[in-house]
DSSP file (Angstrom, degrees, kcal/mol; ACC not computed):
  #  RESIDUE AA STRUCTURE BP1 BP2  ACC     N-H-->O    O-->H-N    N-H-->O    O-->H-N    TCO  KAPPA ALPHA  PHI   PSI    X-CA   Y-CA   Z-CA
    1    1 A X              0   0    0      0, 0.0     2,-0.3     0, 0.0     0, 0.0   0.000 360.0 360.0 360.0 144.1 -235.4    9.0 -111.7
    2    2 A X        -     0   0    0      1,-0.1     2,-0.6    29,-0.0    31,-0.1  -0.609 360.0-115.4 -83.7 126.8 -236.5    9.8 -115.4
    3    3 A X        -     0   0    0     -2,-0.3    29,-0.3    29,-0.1    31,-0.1  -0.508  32.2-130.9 -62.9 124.5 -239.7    9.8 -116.2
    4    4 A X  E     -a   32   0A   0     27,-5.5    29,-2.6    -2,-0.6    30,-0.6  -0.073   4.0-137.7 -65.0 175.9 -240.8    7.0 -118.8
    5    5 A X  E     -a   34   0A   0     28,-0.2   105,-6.1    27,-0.2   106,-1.2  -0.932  27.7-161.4-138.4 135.1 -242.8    7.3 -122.0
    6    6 A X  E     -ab  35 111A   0     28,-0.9    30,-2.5    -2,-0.3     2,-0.3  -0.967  13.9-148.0-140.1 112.4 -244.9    4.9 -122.1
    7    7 A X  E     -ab  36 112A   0    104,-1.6   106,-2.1    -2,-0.6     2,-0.4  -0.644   6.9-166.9 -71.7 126.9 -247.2    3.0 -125.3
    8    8 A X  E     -ab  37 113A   0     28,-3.5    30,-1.3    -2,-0.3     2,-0.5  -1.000  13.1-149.4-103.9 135.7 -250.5    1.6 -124.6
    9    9 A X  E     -a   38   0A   0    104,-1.9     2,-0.5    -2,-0.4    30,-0.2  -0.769  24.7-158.9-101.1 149.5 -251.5   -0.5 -127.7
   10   10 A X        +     0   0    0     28,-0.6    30,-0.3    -2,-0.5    59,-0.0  -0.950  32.6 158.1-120.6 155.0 -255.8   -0.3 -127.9
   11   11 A X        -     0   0    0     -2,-0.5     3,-0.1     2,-0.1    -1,-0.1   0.192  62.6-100.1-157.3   0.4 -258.1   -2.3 -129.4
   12   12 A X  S    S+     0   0    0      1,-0.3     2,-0.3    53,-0.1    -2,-0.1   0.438  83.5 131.4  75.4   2.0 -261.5   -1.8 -127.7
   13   13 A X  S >> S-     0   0    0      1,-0.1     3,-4.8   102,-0.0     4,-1.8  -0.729  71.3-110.9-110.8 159.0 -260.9   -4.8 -125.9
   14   14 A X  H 3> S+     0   0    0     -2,-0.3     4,-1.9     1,-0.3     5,-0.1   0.673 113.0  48.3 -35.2 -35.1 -261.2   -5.5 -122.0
   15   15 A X  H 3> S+     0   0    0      3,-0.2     4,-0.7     1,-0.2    -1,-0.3   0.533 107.9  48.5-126.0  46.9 -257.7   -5.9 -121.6
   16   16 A X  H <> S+     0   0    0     -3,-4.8     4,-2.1     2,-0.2    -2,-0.2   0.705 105.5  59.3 -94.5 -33.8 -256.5   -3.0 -123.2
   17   17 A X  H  X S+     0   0    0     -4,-1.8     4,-2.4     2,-0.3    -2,-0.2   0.915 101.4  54.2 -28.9 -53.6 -258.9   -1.2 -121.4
   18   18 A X  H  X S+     0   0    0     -4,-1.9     4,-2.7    -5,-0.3     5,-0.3   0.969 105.3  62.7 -78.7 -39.9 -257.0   -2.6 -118.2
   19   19 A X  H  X S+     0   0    0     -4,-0.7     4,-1.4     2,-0.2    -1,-0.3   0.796  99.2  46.6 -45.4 -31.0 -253.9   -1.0 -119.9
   20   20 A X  H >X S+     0   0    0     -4,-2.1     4,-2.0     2,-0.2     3,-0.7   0.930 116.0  48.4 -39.4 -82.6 -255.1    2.2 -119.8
   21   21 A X  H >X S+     0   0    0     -4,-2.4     3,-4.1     1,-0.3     4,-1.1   0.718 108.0  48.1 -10.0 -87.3 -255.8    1.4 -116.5
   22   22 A X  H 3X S+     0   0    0     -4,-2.7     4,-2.5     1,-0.3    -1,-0.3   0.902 117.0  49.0 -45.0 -47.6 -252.4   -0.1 -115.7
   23   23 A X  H <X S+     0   0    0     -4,-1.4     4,-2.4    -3,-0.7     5,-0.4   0.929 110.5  52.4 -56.5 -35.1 -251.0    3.6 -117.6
   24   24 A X  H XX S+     0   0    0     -3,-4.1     4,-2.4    -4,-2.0     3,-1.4   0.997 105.8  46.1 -84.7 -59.7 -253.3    5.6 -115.4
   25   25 A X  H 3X S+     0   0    0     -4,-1.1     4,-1.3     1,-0.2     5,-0.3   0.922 115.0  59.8 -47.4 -62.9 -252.0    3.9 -111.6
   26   26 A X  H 3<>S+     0   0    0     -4,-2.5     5,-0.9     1,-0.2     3,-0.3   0.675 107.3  40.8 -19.1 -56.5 -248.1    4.8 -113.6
   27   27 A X  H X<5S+     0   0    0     -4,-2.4     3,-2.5    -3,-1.4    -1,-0.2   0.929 111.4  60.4 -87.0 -50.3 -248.8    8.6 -113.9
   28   28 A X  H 3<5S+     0   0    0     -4,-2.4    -1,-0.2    -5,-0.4    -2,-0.2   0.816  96.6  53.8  -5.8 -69.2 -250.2    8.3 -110.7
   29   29 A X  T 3<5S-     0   0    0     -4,-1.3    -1,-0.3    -3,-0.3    -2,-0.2   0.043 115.8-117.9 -65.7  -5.2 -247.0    7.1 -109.3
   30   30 A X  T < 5S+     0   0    0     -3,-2.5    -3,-0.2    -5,-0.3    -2,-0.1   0.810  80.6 118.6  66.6  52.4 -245.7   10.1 -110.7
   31   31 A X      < +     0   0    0     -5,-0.9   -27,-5.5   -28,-0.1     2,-0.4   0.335  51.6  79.2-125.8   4.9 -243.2    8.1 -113.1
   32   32 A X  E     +a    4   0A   0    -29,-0.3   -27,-0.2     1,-0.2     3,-0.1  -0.913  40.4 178.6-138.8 173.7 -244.2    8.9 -116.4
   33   33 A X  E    S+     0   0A   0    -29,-2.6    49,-0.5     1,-0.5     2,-0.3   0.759  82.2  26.6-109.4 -58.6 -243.7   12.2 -119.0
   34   34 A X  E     -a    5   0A   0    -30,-0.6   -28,-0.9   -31,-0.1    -1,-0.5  -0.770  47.8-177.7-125.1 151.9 -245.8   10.5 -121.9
   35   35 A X  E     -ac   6  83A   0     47,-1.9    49,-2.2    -2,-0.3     2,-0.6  -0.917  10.5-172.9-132.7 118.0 -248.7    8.0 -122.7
   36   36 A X  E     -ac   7  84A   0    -30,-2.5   -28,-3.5    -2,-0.3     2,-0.3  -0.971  13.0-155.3-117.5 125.2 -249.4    7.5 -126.5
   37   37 A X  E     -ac   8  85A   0     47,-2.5    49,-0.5    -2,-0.6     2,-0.3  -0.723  25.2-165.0 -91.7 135.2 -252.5    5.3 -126.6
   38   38 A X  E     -ac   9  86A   0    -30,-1.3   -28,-0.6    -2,-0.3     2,-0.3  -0.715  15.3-171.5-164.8 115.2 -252.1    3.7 -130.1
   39   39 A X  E     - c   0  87A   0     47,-1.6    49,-2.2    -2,-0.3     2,-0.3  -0.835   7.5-148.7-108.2 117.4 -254.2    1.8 -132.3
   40   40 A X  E     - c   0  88A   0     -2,-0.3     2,-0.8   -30,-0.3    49,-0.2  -0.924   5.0-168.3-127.7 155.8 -254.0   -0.2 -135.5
   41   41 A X  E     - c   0  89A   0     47,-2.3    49,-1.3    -2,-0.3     2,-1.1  -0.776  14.1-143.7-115.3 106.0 -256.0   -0.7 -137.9
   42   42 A X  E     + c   0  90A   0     -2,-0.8     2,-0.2    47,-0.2    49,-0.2  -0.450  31.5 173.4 -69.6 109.9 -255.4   -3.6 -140.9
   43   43 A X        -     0   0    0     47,-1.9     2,-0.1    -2,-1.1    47,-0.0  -0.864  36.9-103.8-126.9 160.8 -256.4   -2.5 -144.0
   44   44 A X     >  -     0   0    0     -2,-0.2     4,-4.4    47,-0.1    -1,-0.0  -0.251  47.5-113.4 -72.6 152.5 -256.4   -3.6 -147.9
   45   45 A X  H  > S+     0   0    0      1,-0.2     4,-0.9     2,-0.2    -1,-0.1   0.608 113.6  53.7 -66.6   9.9 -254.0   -1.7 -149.6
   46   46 A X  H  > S+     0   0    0      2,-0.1     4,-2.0     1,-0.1    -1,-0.2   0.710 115.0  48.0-107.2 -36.1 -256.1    0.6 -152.0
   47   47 A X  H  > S+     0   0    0      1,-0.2     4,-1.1     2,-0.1    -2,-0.2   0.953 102.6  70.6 -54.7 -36.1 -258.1    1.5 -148.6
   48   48 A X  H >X S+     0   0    0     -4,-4.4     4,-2.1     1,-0.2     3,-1.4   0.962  99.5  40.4  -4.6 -80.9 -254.7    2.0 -147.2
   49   49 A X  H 3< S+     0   0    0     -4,-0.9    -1,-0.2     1,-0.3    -2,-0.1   0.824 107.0  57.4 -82.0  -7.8 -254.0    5.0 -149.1
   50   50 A X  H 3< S+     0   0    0     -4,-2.0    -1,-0.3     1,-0.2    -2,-0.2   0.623 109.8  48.8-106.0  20.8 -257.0    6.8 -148.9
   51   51 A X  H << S+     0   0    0     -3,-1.4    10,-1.7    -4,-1.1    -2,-0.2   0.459  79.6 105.5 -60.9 -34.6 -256.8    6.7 -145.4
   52   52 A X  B  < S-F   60   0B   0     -4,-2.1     8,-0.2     8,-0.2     5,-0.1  -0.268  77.5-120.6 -47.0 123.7 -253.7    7.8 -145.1
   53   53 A X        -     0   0    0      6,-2.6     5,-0.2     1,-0.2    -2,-0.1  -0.360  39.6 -99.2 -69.7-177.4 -253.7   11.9 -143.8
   54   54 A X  S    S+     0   0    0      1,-0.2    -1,-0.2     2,-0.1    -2,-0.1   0.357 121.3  71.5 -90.3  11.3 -252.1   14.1 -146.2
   55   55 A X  S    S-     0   0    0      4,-0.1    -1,-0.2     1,-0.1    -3,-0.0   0.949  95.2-140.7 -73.0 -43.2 -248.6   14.2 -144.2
   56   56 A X        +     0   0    0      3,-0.2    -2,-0.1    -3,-0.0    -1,-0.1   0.313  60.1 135.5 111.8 -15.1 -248.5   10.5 -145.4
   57   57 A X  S    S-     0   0    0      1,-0.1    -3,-0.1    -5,-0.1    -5,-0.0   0.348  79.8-105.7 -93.0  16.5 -247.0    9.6 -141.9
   58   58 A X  S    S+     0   0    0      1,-0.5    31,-2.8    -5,-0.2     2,-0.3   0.472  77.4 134.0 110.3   9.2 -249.2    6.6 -141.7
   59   59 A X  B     -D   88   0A   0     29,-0.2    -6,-2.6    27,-0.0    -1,-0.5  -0.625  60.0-115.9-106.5 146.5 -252.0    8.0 -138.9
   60   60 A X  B     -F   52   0B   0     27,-3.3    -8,-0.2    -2,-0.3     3,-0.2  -0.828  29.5 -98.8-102.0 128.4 -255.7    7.2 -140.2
   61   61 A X        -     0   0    0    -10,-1.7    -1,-0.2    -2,-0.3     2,-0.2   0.020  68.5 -84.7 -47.3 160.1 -258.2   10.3 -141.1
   62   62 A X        +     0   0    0      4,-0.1     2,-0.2     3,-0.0    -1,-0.1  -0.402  61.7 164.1 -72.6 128.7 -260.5   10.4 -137.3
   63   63 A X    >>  -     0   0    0     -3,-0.2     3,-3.4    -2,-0.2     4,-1.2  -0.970  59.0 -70.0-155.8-168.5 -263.4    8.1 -137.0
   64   64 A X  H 3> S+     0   0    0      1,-0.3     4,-1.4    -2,-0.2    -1,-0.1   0.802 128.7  56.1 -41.9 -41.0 -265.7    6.6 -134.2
   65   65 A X  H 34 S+     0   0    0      1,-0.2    -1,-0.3     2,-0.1     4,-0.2   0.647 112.4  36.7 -64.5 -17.0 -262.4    4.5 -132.9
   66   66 A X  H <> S+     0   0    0     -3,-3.4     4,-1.8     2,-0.2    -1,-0.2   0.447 105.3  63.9 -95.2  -4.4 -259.9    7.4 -132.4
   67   67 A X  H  X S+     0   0    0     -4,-1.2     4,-0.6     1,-0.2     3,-0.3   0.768 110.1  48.7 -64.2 -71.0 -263.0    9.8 -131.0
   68   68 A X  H  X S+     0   0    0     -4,-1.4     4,-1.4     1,-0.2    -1,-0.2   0.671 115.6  41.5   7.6 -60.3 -262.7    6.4 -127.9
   69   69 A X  H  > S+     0   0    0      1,-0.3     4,-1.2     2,-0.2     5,-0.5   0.994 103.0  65.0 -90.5 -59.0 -259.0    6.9 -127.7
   70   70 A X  H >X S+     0   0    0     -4,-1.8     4,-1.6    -3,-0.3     3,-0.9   0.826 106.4  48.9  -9.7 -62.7 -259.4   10.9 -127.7
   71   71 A X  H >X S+     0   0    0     -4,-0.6     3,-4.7     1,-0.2     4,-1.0   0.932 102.2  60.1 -63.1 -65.4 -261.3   10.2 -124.2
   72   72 A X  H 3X S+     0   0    0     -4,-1.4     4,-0.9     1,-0.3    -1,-0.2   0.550 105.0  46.6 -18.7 -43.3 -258.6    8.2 -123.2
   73   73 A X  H << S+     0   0    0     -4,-1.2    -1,-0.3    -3,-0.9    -2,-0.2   0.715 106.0  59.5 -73.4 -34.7 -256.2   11.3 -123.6
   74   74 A X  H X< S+     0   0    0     -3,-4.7     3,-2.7    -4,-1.6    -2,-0.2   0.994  95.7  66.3 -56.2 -46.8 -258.7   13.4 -121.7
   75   75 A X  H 3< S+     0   0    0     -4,-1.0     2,-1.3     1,-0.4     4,-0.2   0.876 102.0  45.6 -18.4 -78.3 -258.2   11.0 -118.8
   76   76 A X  T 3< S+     0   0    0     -4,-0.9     5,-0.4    -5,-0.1    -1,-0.4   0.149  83.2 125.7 -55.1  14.2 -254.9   12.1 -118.5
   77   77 A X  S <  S+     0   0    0     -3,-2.7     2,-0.4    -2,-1.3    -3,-0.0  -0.485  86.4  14.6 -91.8 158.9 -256.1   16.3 -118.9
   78   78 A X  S    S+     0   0    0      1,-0.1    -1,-0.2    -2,-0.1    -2,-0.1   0.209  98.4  98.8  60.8 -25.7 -254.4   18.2 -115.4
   79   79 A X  S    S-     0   0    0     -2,-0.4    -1,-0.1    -4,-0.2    -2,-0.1   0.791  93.2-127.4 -50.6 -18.5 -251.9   15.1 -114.5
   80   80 A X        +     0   0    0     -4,-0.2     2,-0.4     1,-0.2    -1,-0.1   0.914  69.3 132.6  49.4  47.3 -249.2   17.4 -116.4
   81   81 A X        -     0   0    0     -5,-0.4    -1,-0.2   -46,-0.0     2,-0.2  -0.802  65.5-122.0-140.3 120.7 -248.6   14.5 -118.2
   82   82 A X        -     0   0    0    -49,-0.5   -47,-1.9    -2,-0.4     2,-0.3  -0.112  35.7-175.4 -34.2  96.2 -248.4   14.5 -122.0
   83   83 A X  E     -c   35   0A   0     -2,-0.2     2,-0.3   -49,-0.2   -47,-0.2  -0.861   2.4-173.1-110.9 149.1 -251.3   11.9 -123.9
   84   84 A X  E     -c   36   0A   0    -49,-2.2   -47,-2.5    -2,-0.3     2,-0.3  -0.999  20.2-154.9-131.9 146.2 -251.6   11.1 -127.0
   85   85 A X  E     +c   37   0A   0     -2,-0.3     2,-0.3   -49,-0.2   -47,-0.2  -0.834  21.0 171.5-120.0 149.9 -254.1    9.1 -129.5
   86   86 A X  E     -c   38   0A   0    -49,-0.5   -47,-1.6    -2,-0.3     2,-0.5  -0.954  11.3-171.2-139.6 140.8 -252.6    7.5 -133.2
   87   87 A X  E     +c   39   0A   0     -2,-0.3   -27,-3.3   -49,-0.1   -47,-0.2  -0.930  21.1 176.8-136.7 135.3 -254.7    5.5 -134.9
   88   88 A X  E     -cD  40  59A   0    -49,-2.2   -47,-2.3    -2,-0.5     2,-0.3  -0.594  24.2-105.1-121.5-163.3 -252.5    3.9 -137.9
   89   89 A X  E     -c   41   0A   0    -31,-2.8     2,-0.3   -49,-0.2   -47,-0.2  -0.959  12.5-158.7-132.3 146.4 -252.6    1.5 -140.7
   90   90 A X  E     -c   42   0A   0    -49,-1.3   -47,-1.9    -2,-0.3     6,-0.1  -0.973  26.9-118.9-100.1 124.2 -251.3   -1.6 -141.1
   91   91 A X    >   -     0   0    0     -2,-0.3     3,-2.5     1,-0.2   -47,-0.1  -0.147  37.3-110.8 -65.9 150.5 -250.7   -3.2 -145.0
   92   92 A X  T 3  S+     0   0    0      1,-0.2    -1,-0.2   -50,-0.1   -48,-0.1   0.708 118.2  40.8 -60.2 -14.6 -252.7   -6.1 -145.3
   93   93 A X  T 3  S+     0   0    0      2,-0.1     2,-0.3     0, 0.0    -1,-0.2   0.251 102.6  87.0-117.9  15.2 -249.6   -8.5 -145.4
   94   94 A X  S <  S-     0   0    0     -3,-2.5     2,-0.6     2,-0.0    -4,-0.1  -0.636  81.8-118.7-113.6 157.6 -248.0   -6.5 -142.7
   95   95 A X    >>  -     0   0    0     -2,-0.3     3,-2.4     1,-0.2     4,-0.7  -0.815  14.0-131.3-116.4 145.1 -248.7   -7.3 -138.7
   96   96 A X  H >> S+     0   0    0     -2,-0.6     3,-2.7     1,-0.3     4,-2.7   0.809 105.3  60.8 -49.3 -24.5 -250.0   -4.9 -136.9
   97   97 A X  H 3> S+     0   0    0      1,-0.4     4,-1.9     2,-0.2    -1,-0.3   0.838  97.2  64.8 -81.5 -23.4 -247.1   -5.4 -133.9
   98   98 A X  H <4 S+     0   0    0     -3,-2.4    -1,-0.4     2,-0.2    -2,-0.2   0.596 105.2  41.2 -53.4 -21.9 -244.8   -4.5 -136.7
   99   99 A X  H <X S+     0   0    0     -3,-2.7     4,-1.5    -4,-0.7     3,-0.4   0.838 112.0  57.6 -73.6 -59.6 -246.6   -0.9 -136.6
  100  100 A X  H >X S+     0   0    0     -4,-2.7     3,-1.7     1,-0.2     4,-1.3   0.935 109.2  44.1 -60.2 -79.5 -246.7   -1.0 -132.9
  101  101 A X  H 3X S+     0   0    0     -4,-1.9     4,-0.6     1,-0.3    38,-0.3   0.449 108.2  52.6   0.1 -48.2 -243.1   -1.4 -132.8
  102  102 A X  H 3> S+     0   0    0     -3,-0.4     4,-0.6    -4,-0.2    -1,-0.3   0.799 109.5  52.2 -66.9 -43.2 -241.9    1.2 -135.4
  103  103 A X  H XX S+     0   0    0     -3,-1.7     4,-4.1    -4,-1.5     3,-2.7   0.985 110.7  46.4 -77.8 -62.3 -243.9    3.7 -133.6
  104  104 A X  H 3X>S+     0   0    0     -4,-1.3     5,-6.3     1,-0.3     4,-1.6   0.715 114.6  51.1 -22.1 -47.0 -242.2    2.9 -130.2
  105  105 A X  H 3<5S+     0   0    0     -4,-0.6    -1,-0.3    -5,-0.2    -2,-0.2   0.594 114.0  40.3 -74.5 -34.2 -239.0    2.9 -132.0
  106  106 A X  H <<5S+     0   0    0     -3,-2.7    -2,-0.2    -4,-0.6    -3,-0.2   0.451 116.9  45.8-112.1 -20.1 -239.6    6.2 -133.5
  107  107 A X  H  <5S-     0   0    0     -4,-4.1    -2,-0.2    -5,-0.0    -3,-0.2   0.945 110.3-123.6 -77.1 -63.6 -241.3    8.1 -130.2
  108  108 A X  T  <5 -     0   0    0     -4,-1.6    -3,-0.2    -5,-0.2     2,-0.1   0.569  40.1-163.0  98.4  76.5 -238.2    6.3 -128.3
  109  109 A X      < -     0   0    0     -5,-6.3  -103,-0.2     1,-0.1     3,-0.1  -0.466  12.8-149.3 -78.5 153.0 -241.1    5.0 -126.4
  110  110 A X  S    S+     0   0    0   -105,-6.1    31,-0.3     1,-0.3     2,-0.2   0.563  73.7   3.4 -94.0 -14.3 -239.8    3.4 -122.7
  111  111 A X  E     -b    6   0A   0   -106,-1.2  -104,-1.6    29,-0.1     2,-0.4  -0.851  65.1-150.6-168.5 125.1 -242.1    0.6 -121.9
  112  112 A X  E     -be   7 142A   0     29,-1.6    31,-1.7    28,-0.3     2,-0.4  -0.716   5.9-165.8-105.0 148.7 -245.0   -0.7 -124.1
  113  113 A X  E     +be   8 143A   0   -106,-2.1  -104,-1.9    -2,-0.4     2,-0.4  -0.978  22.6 162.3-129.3 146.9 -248.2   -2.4 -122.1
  114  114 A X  E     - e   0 144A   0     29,-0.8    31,-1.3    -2,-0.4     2,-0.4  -0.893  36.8-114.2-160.4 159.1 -250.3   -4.4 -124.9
  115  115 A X  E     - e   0 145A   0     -2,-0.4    31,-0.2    29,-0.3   -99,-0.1  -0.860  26.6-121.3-119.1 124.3 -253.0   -7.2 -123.8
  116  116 A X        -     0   0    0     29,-3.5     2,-0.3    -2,-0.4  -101,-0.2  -0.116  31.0-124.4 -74.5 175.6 -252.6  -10.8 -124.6
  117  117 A X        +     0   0    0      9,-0.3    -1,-0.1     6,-0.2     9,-0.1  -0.941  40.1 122.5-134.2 161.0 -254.9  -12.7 -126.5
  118  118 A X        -     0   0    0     -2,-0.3     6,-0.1     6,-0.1    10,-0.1  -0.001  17.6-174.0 166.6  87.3 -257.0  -15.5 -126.8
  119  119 A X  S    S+     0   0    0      4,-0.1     2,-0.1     5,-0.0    -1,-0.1   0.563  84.8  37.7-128.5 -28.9 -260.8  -16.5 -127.5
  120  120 A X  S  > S-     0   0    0      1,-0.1     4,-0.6     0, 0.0     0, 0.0  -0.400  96.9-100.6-118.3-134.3 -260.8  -20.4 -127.0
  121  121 A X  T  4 S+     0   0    0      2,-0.2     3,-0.3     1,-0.1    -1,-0.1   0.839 119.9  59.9 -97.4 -28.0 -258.5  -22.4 -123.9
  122  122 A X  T >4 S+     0   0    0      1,-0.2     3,-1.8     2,-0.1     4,-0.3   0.993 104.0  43.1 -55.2 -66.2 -256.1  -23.3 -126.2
  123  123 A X  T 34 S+     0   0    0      1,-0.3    -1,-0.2     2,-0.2    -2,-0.2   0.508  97.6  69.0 -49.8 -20.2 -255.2  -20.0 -127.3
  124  124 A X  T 3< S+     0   0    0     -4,-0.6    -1,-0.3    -3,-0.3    -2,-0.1   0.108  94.3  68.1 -90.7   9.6 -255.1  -18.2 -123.7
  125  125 A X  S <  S+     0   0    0     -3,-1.8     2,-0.5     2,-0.1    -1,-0.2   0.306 104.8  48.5 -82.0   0.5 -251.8  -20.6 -123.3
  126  126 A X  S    S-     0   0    0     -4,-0.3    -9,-0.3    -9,-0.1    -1,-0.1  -0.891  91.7-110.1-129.9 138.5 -250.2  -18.5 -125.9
  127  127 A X        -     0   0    0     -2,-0.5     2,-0.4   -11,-0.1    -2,-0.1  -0.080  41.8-114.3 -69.8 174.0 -249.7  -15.1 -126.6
  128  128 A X    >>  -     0   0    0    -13,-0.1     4,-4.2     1,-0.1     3,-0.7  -0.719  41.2 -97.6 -96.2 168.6 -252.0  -13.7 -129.9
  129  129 A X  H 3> S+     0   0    0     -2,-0.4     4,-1.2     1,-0.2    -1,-0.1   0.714 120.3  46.9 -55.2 -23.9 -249.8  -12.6 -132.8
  130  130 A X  H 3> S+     0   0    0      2,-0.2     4,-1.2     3,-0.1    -1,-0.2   0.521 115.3  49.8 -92.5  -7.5 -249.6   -8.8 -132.3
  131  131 A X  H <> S+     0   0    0     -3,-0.7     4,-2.4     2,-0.1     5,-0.3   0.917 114.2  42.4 -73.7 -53.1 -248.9   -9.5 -128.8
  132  132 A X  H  X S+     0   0    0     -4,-4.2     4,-3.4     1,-0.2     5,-0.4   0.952 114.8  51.5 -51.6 -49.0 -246.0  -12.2 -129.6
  133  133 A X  H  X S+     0   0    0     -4,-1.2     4,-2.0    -5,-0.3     5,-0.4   0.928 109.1  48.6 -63.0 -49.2 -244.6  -10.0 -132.3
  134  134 A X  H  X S+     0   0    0     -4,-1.2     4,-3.4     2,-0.2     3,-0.2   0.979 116.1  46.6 -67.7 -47.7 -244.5   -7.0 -129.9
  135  135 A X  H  < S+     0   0    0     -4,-2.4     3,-0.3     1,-0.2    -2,-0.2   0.986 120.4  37.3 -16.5 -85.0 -242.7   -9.4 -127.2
  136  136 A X  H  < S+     0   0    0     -4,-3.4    -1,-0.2    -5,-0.3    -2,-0.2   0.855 127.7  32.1 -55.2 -23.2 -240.4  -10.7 -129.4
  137  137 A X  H  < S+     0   0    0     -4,-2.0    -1,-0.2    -5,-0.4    -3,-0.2   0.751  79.3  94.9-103.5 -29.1 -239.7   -7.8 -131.4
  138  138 A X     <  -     0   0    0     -4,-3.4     4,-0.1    -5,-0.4   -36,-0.1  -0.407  65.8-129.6 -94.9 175.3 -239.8   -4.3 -129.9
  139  139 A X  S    S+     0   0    0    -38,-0.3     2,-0.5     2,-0.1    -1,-0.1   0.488  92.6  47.6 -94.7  -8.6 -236.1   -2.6 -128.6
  140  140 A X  S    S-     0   0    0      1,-0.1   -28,-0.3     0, 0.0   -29,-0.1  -0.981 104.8 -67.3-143.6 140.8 -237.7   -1.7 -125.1
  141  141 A X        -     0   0    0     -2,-0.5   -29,-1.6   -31,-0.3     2,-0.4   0.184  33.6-148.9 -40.7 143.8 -239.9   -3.7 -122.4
  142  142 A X  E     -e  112   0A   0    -31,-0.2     2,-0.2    -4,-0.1   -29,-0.2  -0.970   2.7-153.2-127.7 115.9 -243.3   -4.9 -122.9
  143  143 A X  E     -e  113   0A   0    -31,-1.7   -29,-0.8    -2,-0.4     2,-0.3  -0.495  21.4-152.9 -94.0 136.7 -245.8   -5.1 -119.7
  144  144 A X  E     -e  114   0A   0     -2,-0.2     2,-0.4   -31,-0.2   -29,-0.3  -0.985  12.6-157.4-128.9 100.0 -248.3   -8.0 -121.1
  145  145 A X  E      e  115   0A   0    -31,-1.3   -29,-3.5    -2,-0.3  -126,-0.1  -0.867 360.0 360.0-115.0 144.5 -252.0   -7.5 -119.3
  146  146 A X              0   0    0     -2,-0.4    -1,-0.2   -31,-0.2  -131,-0.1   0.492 360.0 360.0-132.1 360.0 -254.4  -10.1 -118.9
């Protein structure tokens, strides 16, 4: 069987957290190569670009939110399995799952795990918008933790 590569999307919240999680039992299970933990960040466009590193490839200079995802990657040190942290930027008119997607698209990521959303009872019927968009949108399966 082929090992997957495998996207976590993060957000500091509880159940991206349990996506890590969910990534960690995977390499367990001895079924995956890669986990890219991967985080975005919406910004106005003039903050945009001076965020931008100087490759230009759309990953945001390090701050307190990628050291976080940095441990995440540690997690994963000795497994012999490949981690990785991104934190990018999303254009203010752009949605972040549109990021999430690209990236996916462009690792030729196998399986994406991203965390629904939903703050009042109405809204926990329904996915949130960078969840729906990655559902609807990305070229390879998306694991939905709640």
């Amino acid at each position: 069987m082929k090992k997957k590569k495998i996207l976590v999307a993060y957000d500091h919240s509880s159940m991206s957290k349990k996506g890590a999680e969910e990534a960690k039992s995977l390499a367990l299970m001895n079924v995956v190569q890669e986990v890219h933990f991967v985080s975005v960040m919406k910004l106005k466009s003039i903050s945009l670009q001076k965020l931008r590193n100087p490759q230009g490839d759309g990953t945001v200079v390090e701050g307190d939110f990628s050291r976080e995802m940095n441990k995440l990657v540690e997690n994963f040190d000795g497994d012999e399995i490949q981690a990785f942290s991104e934190v990018l930027a999303a254009g203010a008119n752009e949605n972040e799952g549109a990021v999430i997607c690209q990236y996916a698209e462009e690792k030729d990521i196998d399986l994406i795990i991203i965390g629904s959303r939903g703050l009042t009872n109405m809204q926990r019927i329904i996915l949130g918008s960078v969840s729906n968009y990655v559902v609807q949108n990305a070229k390879c399966p998306v694991l939905v933790i709640k």
